[in-house]
N, C-alpha and C positions, 0 to 999 in steps of 0.2 A: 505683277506675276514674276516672282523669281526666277523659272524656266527661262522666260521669256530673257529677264535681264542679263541672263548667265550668256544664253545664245548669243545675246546682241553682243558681248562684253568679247566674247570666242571669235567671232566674224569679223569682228576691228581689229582684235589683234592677230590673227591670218593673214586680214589682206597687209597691215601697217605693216607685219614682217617681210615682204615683198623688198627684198633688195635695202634691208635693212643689215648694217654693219654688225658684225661679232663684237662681242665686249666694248671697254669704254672708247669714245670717240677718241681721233688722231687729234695731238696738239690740244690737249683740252688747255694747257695754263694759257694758251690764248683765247681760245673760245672762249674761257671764262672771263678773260679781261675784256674781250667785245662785249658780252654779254651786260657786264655788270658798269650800266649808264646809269644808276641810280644820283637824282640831284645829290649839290651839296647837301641841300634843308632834310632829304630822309636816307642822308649815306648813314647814319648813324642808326637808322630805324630798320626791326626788324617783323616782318608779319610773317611767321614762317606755319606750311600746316604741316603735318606730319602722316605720312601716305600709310596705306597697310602693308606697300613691299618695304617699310621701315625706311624709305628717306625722308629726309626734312624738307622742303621746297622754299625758299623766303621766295616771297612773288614779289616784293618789290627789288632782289639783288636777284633774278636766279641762275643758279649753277645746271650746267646741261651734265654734269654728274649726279645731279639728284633727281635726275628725269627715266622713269621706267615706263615701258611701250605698256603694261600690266595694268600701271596707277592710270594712265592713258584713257585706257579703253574700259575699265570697270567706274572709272567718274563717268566720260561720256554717256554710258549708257544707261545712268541713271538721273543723268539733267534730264531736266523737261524742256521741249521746245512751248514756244508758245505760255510760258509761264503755265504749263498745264491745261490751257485751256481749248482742248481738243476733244473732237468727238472719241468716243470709244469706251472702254472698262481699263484699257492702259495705257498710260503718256507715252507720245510720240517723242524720241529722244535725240539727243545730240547726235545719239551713234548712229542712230537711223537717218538723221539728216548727213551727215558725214558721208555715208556710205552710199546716198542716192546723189547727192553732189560729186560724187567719185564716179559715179555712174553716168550721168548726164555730161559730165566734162568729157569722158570717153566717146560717150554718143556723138558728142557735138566734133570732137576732133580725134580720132583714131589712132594718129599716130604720137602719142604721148608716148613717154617713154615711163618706165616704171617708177622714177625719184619724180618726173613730174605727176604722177598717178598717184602717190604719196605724198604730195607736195598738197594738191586736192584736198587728201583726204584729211589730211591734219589743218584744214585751213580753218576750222574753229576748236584746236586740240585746246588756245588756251582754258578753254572753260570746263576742263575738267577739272581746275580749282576755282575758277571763278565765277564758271555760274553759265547761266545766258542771258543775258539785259537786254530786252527788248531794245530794237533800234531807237525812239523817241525817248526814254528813258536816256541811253549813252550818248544819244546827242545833248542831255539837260546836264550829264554829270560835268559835259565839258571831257577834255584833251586828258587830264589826267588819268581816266581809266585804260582810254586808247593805250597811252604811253606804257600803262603797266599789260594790258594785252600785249603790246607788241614784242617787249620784253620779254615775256613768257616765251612766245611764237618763233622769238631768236633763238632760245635756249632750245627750244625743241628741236629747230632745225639744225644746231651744231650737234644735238646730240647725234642727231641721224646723219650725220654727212649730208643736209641739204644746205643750199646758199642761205645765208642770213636774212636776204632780200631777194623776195621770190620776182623771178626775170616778169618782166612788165607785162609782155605780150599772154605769158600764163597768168598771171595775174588776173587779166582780163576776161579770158576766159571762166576761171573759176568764178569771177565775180558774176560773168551772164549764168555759167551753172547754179549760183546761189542762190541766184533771181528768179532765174526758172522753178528752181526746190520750191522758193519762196510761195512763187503764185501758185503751185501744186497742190503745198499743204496747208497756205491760206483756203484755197476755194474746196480742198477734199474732207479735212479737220479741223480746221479753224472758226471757219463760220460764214466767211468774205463771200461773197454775190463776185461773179467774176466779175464786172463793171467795175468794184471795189477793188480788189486786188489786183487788175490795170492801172489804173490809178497810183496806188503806193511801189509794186511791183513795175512793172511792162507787162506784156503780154506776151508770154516764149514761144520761141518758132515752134510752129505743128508739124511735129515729125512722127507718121503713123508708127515706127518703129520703137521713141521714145514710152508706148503704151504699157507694154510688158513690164519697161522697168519701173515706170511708174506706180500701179497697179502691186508689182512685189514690196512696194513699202510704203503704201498709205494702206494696205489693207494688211498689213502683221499685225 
């Protein structure tokens, strides 16, 4: 449903503008030289896709001047979670898991601040060019995809004024809010018997409160 994708594509980029800087990042000739860790063996290689606000992105060197919160949030919201394979008439999307992991990291700890609430919310921005690879799948590819995700995820965060290396302790958190998404939309759309997605998942803390947010995005 194009409606649908348009809203989702509007809602990412509102909340991602959340203390989001004006024009291009401070100090980008450096940002760009952290950025761009590409090996010897594909310094020469270029995979670049070309966005519709007209920049060019190379995923393997990328430049956080070729990064727009736009291209952002109209990819996301047209990945599929789950490789598609969800209940419903429309795929449950990156932008929608984004935005409930942005949600549940709040629930779970209140006093975030707005760049850590951002910091959340882009924690799977790379795959607005890359996609979403199931976990057992990037575990098969091996280190080399990691490597080019993480690279992306740098770029993104210099473009926004966030650290390069998200501080540990949030790290963490995002990762239980992931896990949580995780078992949500394994056992509401996916198909998982909760047994099962205890198993691959954990089992996230039952917080009556967590219901409403839940509920606003397994059932869009």
């Amino acid at each position: 449903n194009f409606v649908l994708m348009a809203a989702l594509s509007s809602l990412l980029l509102l909340a991602a503008w959340w203390g989001l800087p004006a024009g291009r990042p401070q100090g980008h000739a450096r940002a760009v030289s952290e950025v761009s860790s590409a090996s010897d063996a594909s310094r020469g290689t270029t995979a670049w896709q070309r966005m519709l606000s007209g920049r060019r992105l190379d995923l393997l060197d990328p430049s956080p001047l070729d990064i727009e919160i736009e291209d952002i949030a109209h990819g996301l919201a047209r990945v599929a979670r789950w490789n598609g394979q969800t209940r419903g008439p429309e795929i449950f999307s990156v932008a929608q898991h984004s935005l409930l992991v942005e949600a549940l990291a709040v629930a779970m700890d209140g006093g975030l601040s707005q760049k850590q609430r951002l910091i959340a919310l882009l924690h799977d921005a790379p795959e607005y060019v890359i996609g979403d690879i199931i976990s057992p799948f990037k575990a098969a590819v091996g280190a080399t995809y990691k490597t080019v995700e993480n690279r992306i995820l740098a770029a993104i965060h210099l473009r926004f004024s966030l650290p390069v290396e998200t501080p540990e302790k949030l790290k963490k958190l995002i990762k239980r809010a992931d896990r949580a998404a995780a078992f949500i939309e394994a056992t509401q759309l996916a198909g998982f018997s909760i047994a099962e997605a205890e198993r691959f998942f954990g089992r996230p803390e039952v917080i009556s409160w967590f219901t409403p947010i839940v509920m606003s995005f397994v059932s869009a």
